[in-house]
C-alpha positions in Angstrom: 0.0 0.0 0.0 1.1 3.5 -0.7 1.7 6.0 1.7 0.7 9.4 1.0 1.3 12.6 3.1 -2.1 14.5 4.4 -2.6 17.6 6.5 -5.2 17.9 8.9 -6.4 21.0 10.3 -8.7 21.1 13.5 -9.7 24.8 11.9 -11.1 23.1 8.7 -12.4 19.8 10.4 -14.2 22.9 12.3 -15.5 25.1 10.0 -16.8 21.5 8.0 -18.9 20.7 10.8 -20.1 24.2 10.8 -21.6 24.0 7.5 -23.0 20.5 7.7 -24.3 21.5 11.0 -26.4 24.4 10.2 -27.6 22.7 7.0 -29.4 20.2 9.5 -31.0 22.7 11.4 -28.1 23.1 14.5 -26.5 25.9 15.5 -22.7 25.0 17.8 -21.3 27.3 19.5 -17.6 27.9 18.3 -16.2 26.1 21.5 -18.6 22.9 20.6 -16.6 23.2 17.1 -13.9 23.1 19.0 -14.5 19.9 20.7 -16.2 18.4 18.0 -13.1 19.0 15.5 -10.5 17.9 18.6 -12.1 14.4 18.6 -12.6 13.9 14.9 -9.0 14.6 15.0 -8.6 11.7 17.9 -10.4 9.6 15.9 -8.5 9.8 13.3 -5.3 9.1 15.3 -7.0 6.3 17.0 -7.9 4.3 14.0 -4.1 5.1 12.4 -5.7 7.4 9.4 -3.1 9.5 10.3 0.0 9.9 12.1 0.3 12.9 14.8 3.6 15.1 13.6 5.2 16.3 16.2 7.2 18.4 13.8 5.8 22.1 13.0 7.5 23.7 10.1 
């Protein structure tokens, strides 16, 4: 299997949310974004989608 390099940012995760959020009918508060994005991003570290880097360029 190939591996590919993939940024995640909890902003975008965030702001995604937002929008599919509101299109149901809910309206989160920017710190429920928050969270919501900060797990997605566990998740995602959790089930080995993706690696944490450690490094910040």
């Amino acid at each position: 299997m190939k591996e590919i390099e993939v940024f995640i940012d909890t902003e975008e995760i965030a702001e995604f949310f937002f929008h599919e959020l509101t299109k149901r009918g809910y309206v989160p508060t920017e710190e429920e974004l928050e969270e919501i994005a900060d797990i997605m991003f566990e998740y995602l570290i959790e089930k080995c989608i993706i690696d944490e880097d450690s490094e910040e360029g």
